[in-house]
Phi, psi and omega in degrees: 000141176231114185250069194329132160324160174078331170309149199194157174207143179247146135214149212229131167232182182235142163313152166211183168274348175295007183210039166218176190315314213283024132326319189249325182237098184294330179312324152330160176262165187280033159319129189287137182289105201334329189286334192281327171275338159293334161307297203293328171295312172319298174310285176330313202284315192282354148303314148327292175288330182307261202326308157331327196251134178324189195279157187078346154291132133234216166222136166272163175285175163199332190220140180223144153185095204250180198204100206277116198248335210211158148276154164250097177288158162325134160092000175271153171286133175263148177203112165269144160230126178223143208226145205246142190281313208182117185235146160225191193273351186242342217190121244208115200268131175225132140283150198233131180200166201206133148248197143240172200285002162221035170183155169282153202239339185189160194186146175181222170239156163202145196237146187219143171223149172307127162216170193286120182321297209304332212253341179286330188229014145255324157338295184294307165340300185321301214296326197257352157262006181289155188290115165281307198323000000 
């Protein structure tokens, strides 16, 4: 698989209260939630690459490290972009960065590696009939 330097995906949500803490803590401001932008990056990233990777391939995530700079209120557009950096035999590099509609709200890194679905979700399986007890 060959993944050009440069690949890049934009995506855009709109806040809701479903995607800020105080979703989880009414006690909290209605802030869009750090964990949701790191999503809305993840996705952009994984989105970048699907086209590159064979049939049957996706990519997981493995690594994030990002840095939440701003709030986000209720009703503003968030627009994530993550753009691939730096590829290897394992592992895929991404900058990562998120606005609003009036400042960049977060930035950092985040690495996604390829894996096969079928060997990736018998894998899990294995994980998830094992005996805890």
């Amino acid at each position: 698989m060959t993944i050009p330097l440069g690949a890049s995906v934009t995506k855009t949500w709109t806040v809701t209260r479903e995607l800020t803490i105080a979703r989880v803590d009414d006690r909290l401001p209605a802030a869009f939630a750090t964990p949701m932008m790191i999503y809305l990056m993840e996705v952009a990233a994984a989105e970048a690459i699907q086209p590159y990777l064979p049939d049957g391939w996706i990519s997981v995530g493995v690594a994030v490290s990002v840095r939440h700079l701003a709030a986000t209120p209720v009703g503003m557009t968030v627009t994530a972009r993550a753009e691939v950096i730096a590829v290897d035999e394992r592992a895929i590099t991404f900058a990562v960065e998120a606005y609003d509609e009036w400042e960049k709200i977060g930035e950092g890194t985040h690495v996604r590696a390829p894996v096969e679905l079928a060997r990736f979700r018998q894998r899990l399986a294995q994980k998830a009939a094992r005996d805890i007890g």
